[in-house]
N, C-alpha and C positions, 0 to 999 in steps of 0.2 A: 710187742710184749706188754701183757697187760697185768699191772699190778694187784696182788691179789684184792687188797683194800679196796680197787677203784669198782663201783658199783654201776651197772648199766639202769639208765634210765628210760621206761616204755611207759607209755601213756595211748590210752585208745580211747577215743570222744567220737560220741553222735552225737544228732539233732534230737535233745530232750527236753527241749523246752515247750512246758504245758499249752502254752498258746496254739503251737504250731499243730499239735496234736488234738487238738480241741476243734481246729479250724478243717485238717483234713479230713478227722472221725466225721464231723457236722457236716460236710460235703456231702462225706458218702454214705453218711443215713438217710439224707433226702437224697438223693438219689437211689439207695436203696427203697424208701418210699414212695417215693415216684415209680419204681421198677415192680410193687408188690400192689400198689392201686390202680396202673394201667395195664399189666400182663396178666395177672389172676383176678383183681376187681373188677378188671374190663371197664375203669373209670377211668377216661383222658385225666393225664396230671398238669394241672393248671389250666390260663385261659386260652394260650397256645403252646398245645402237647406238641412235642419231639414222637416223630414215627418212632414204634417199638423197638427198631432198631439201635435208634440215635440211643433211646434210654438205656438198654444195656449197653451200648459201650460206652455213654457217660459215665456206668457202675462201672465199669472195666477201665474204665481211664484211674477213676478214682482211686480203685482199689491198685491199680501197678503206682501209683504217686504214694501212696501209702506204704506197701512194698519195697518203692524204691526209695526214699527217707529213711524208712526203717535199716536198709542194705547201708547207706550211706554211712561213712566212718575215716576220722584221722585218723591214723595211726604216724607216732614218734616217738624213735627210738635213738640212742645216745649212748654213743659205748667206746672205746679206745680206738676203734676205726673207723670211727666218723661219725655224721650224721645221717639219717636216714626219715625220709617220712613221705607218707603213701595215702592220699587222698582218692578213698577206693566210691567210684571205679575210674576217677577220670586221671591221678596224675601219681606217678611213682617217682622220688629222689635219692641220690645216696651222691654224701660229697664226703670224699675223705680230710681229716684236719690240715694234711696238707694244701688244700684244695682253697680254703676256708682264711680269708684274709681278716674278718670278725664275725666276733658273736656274742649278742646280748640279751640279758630278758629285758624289754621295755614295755610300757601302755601307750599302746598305739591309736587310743580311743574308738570311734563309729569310725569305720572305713564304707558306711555303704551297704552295710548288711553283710552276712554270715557266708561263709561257702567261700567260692575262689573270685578276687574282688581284683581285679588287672591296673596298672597303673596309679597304684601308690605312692605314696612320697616313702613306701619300705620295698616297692617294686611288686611282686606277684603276691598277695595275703591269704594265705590258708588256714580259714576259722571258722570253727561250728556254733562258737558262743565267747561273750565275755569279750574285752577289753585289753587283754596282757598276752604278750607271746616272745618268742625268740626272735630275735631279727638275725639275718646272716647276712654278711656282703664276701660275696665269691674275690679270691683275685683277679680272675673276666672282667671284675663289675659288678657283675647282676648281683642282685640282693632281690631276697623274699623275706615271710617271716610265716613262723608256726604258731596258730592258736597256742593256748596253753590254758588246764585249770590248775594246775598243779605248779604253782610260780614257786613258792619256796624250794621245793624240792630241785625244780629246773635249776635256780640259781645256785643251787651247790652243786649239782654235776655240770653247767656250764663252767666256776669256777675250778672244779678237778681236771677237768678235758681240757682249760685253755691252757692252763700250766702243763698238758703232757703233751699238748702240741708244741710248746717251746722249748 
């Protein structure tokens, strides 16, 4: 039964961090360049060309990594029947509160870089960016934790959910 007051909390993060995107685009311009000086200029690109082959599919690698960055995405979601969060396209979760032995927001600092980060001291880390997220520890054991940019907010529907798990 979910009270009408209690409010569900969705949050959905990508990879948008300028760097990253600066770094893929610059990939696959020179590559694009390379692709548009050796296939229609008929000019070898550099001091040792890639067969015309290698070069489109370096443009093809580039462009599906770009594609796929772009496709990539947290999604978590927070409501009277649990937890839920979907690391598309590699990992889907849903624990109900009964399920869920804690739950906190903490700063769990540099784990290593962004994305799904294994063997933590918070167990499996799912993050796109930033420093702070939920930490859960299952009654199993296992414990993960969820990115977050949205901390204050989290900390008020973490506080509402624990009190209606009890």
């Amino acid at each position: 039964m979910q009270n009408k007051d209690q409010q569900v909390f969705n949050e959905t993060q990508r990879f948008n961090q300028w760097w990253l995107w600066a770094l893929l685009l610059g990939i696959f311009g020179l590559g694009c360049y390379g692709l548009i000086q050796q296939l229609i200029l008929e000019v070898p690109f550099g001091s040792k060309p890639m067969n015309d082959a290698g070069v489109i599919g370096f443009c093809l690698f580039n462009l599906g990594m770009i594609l796929f960055f772009r496709w990539m995405r947290l999604d978590t979601r927070i409501n009277s029947e649990g937890l839920y969060m979907r690391f598309v396209p590699f990992k889907t979760k849903f624990h109900a509160w009964e399920e869920i032995e804690s739950i906190s927001v903490v700063h769990y600092g540099f784990v290593g870089g962004w994305g799904i980060r294994l063997f933590t001291a918070y167990g499996t880390v799912y993050n796109m960016r930033g420093a702070k997220g939920l930490a859960i520890r299952l009654k199993t054991g296992k414990k993960f934790l969820i990115g977050s940019q949205r901390i204050a907010e989290l900390k008020e529907h973490v506080a509402q959910y624990a009190q209606y798990k009890a």
